[in-house]
VEXMIFI-284078 format. One line per field, with one value per residue (C-alpha): residue in one letter; residue number from 1; z, y, x. Coordinates in steps of 0.25 Angstrom, whole numbers, padded with zeros to 4 digits, always signed. Example, Ala and Ser with C-alpha at 12.3 -4.5 7.8 and 13.67 -1.06 7.14 Angstrom:
BEGIN
residuo	(a | s) .
num	(1 | 2) .
up	(+0031 | +0029) .
north	(-0018 | -0004) .
east	(+0049 | +0055) .
This chain:
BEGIN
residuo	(x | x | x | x | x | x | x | x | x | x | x | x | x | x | x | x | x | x | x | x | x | x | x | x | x | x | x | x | x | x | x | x | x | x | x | x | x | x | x | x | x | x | x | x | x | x | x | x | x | x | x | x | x | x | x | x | x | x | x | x | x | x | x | x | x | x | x | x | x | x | x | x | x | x | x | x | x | x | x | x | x | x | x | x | x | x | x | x | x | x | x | x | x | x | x | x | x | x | x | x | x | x | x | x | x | x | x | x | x | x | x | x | x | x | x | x | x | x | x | x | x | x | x | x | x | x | x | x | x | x | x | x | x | x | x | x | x | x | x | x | x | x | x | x | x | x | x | x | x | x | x | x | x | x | x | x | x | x | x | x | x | x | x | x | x | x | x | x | x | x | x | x | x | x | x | x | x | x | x | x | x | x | x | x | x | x | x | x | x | x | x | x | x | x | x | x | x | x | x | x | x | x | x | x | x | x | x | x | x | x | x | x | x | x | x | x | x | x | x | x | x | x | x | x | x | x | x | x | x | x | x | x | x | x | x | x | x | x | x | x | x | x | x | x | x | x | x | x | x | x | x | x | x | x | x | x | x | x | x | x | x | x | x | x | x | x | x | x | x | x | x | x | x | x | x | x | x | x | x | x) .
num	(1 | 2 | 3 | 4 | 5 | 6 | 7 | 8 | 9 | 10 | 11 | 12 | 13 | 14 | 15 | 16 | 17 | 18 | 19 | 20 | 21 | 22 | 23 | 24 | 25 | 26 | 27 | 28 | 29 | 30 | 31 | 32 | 33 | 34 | 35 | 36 | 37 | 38 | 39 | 40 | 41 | 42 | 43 | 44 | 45 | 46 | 47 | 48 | 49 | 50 | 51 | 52 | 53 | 54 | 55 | 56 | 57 | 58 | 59 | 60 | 61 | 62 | 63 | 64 | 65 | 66 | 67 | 68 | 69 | 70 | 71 | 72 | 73 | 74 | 75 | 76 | 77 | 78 | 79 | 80 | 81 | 82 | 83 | 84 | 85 | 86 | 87 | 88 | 89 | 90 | 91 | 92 | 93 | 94 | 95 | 96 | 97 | 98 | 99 | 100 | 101 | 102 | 103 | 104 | 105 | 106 | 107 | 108 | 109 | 110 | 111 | 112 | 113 | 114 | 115 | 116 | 117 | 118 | 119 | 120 | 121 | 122 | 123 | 124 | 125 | 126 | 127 | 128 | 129 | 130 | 131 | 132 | 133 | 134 | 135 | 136 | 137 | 138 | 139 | 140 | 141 | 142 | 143 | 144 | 145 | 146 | 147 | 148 | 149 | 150 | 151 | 152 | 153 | 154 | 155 | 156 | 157 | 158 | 159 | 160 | 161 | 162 | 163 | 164 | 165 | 166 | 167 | 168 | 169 | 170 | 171 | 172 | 173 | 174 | 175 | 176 | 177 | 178 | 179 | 180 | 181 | 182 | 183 | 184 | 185 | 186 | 187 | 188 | 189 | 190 | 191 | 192 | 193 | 194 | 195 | 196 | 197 | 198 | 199 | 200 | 201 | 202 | 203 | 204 | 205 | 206 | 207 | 208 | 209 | 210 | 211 | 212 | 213 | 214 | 215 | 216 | 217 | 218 | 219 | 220 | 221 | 222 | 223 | 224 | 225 | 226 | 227 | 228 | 229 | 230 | 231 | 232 | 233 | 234 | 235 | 236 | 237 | 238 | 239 | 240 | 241 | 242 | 243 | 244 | 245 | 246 | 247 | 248 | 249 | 250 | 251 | 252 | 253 | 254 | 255 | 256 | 257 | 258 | 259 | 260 | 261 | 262 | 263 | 264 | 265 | 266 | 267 | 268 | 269 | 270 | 271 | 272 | 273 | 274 | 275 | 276 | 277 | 278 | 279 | 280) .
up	(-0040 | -0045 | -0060 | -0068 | -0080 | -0090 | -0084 | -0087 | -0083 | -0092 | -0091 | -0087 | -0077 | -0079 | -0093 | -0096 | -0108 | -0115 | -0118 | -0129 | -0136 | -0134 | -0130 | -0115 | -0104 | -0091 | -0077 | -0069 | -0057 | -0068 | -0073 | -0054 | -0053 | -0064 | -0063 | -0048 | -0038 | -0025 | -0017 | -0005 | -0011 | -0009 | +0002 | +0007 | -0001 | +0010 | +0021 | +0016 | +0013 | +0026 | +0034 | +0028 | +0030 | +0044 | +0047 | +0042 | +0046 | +0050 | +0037 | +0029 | +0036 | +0035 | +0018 | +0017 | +0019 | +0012 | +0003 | +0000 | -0015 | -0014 | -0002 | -0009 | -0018 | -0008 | -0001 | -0014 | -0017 | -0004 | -0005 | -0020 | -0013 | -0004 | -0014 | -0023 | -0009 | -0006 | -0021 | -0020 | -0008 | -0015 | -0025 | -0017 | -0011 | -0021 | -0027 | -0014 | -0014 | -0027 | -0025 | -0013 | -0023 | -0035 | -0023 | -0026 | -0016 | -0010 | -0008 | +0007 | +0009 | +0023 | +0018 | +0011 | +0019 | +0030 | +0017 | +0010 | +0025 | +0023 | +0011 | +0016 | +0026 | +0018 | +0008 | +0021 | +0027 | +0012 | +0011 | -0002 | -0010 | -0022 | -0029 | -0029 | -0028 | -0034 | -0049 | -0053 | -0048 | -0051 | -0065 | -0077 | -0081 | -0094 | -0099 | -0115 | -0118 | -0108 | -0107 | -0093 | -0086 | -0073 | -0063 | -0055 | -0041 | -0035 | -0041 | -0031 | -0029 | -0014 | -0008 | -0005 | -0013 | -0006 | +0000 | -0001 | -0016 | -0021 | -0030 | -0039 | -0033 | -0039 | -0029 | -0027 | -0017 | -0010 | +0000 | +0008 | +0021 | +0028 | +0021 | +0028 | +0023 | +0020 | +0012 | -0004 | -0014 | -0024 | -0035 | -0031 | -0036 | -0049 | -0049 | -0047 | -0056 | -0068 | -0064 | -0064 | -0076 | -0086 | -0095 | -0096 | -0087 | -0091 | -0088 | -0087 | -0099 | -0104 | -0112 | -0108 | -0100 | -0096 | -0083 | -0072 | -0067 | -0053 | -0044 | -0031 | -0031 | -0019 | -0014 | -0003 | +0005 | +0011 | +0023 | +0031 | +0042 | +0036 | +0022 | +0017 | +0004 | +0001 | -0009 | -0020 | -0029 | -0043 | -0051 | -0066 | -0060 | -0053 | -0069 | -0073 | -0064 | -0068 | -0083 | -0080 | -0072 | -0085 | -0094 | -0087 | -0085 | -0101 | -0103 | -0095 | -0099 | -0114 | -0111 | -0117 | -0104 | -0111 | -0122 | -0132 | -0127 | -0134 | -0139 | -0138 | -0153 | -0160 | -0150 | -0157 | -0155 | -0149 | -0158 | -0150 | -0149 | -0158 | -0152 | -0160 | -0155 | -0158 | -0165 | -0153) .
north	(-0038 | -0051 | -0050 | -0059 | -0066 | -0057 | -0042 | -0035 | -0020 | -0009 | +0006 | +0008 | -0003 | -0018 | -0023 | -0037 | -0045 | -0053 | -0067 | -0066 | -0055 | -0043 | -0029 | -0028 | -0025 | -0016 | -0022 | -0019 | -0014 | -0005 | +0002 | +0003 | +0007 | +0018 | +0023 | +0023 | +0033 | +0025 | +0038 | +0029 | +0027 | +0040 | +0041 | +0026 | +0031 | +0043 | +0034 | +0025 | +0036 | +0045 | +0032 | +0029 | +0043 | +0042 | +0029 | +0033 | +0049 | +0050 | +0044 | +0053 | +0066 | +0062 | +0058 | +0070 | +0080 | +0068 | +0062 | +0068 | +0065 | +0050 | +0051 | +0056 | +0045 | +0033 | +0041 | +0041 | +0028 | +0023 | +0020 | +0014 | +0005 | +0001 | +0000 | -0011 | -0019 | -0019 | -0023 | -0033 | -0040 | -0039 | -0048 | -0058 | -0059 | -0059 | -0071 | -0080 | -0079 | -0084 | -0095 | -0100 | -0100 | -0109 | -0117 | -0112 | -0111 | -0098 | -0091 | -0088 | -0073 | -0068 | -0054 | -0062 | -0072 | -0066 | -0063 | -0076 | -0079 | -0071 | -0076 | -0090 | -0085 | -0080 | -0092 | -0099 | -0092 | -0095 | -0108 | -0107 | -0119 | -0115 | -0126 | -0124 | -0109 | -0103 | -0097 | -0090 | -0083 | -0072 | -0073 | -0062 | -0056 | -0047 | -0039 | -0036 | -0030 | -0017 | -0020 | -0025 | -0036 | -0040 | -0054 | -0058 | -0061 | -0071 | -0079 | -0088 | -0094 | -0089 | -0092 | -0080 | -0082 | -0084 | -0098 | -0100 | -0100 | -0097 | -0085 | -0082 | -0070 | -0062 | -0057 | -0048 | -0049 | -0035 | -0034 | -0025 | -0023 | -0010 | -0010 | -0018 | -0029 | -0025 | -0012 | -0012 | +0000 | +0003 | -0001 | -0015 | -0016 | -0010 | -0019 | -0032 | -0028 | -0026 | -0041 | -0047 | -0041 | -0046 | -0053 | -0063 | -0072 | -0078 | -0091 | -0096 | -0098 | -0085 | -0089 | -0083 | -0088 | -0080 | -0070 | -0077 | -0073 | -0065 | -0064 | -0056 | -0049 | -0045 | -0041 | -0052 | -0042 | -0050 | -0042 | -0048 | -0050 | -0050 | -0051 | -0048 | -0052 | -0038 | -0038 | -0028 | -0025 | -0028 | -0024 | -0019 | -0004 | -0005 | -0014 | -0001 | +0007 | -0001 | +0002 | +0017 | +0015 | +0006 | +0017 | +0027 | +0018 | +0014 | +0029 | +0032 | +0022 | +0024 | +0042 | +0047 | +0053 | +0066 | +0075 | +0086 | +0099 | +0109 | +0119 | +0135 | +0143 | +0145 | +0138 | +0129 | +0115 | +0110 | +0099 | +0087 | +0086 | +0077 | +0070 | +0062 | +0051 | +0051 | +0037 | +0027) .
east	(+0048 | +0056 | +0061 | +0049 | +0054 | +0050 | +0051 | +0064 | +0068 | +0067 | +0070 | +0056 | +0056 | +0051 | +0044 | +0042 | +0045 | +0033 | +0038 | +0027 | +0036 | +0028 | +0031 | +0037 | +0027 | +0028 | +0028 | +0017 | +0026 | +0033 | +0020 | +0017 | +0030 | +0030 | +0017 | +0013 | +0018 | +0022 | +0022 | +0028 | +0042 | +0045 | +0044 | +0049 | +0062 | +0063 | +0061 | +0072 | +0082 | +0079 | +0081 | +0094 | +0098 | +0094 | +0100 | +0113 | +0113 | +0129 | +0133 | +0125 | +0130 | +0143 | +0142 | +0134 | +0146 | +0156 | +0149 | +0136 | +0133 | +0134 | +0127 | +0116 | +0116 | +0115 | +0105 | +0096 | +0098 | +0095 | +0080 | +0083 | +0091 | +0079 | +0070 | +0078 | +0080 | +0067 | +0065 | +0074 | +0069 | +0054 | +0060 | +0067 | +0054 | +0044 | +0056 | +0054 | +0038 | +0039 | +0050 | +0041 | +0028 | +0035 | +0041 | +0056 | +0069 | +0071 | +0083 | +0084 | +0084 | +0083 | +0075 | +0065 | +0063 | +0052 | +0045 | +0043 | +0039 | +0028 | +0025 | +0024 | +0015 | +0005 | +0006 | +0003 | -0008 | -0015 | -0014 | -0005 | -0002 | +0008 | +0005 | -0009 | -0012 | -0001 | -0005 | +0008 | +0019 | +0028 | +0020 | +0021 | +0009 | +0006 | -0004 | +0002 | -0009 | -0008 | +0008 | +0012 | +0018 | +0019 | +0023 | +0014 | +0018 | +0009 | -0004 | -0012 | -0025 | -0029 | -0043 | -0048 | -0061 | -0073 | -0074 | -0059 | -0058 | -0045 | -0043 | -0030 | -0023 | -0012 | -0003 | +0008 | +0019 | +0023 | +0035 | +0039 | +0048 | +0040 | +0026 | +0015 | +0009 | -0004 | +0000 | -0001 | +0000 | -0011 | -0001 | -0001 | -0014 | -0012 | -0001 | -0009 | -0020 | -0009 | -0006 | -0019 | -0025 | -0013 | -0017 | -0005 | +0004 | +0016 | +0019 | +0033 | +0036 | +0033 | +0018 | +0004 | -0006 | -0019 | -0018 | -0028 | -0039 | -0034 | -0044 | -0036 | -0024 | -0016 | -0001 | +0006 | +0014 | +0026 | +0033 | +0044 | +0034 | +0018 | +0013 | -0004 | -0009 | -0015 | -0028 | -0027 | -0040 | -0031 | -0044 | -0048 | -0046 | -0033 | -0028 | -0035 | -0025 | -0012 | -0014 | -0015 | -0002 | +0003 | +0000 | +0008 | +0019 | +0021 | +0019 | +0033 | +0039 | +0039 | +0040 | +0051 | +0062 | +0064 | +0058 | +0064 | +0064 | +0056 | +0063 | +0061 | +0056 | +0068 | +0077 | +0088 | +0087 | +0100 | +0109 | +0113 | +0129 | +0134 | +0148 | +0158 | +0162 | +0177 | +0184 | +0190) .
């Protein structure tokens, strides 16, 4: 995800600031990030590792005799490395889709580039007039009330009512380099629920305006070679779903990381050491 005005990382992952001088409010991929177990990064982590391993087999057995413990190391890190490049190029990406909305110059990049073709293609294939069907992009949201925030990739008036009427859709772009286009997680519509039942936008200059009215939400998966616009049912149950998730989430994030020890009957409490610090 691209960095929105107002989001800023804290220990606990992202919190926005409200311009209005409120109290901080967590993101909605940092409550999905903290409170939903994405059992397939587990495994994607072995893949990557074991592949690396693999591809690399006489440079391991050598270093394991030589130089085992920093071996160990890289090796661990290996699929954290893949994980912030695959970030990285989600930015980048999710950047270009925007420039090409607001009508901005793009910067060429080669490993984004049969991306934002996709992305072309499907404004294409709509009919899309930026001028015209745009609403918003890469717009905060906030509900103050329940404590979130979150930036809104993508709203636009599609006509996918009957008769060809145009209805506002919030969209959210995915990308991946292996998944197919058509896949989605369950989270992803907790996510865009937690979007479209905000209660604020924020327009450029930091003031309020009313959240619209959405009426579909979906996820535009962009591939290097294939991209779907994928329906999501972001309904009151799956809001209802999110703010258990949000619950949990606050609750970690405000836990204490350790608690005193309790102490036997009759068993001394130890004394911390004091040191002195002695004159320079």
């Amino acid at each position: 995800m691209t960095d929105p005005k107002y989001a800023h990382a804290t220990e606990n992952g992202r919190y926005y600031s409200d311009p209005a001088g409120g109290p901080d409010l967590v993101s909605v991929t940092n409550v999905l990030d903290t409170s939903v177990n994405k059992r397939a990064l587990m495994p994607w982590a072995v893949k990557v590792t074991v592949e690396w391993i693999l591809d690399n087999r006489m440079q391991v057995a050598r270093r394991a005799i030589t130089d085992r413990t920093l071996l160990t190391k890289e090796i661990k890190q290996l699929h954290r490395d893949a994980r912030d490049t695959a970030a990285d190029l989600g930015d980048r990406i999710h950047k270009a889709a925007e420039q090409r909305v607001l009508g901005a110059p793009i910067s060429e990049d080669p490993q984004v580039a049969p991306y934002l073709a996709q992305f072309d293609r499907w404004i294409s294939l709509w009919g899309v007039n930026f001028a015209g069907d745009v609403f918003a992009t890469e717009i905060t949201v906030m509900h103050r009330r329940l404590g979130y925030a979150g930036t809104a990739d993508l709203m636009i008036w599609l006509p996918t009512g009957p008769g060809g009427r145009r209805e506002l859709w919030l969209i959210d772009y995915k990308t991946s380099a292996t998944r197919s286009a058509k896949s989605v997680y369950p989270e992803n519509t907790q996510q865009l629920a937690a979007l479209r039942y905000a209660e604020t936008v924020l327009l450029p200059d930091g003031t309020d305006a009313p959240m619209p009215k959405i009426q579909r939400a979906g996820v535009l998966n962009l591939r290097a070679k294939s991209h779907a616009l994928v329906e999501m049912p972001a309904d009151r149950d799956a809001h209802r779903a999110f703010r258990g998730a949000l619950a949990n989430a606050l609750w970690h994030h405000a836990a204490p990381s350790t608690y005193p020890a309790l102490l036997a009957p009759g068993q001394p409490a130890t004394t911390p050491r004091r040191t002195t610090r002695k004159a320079a």
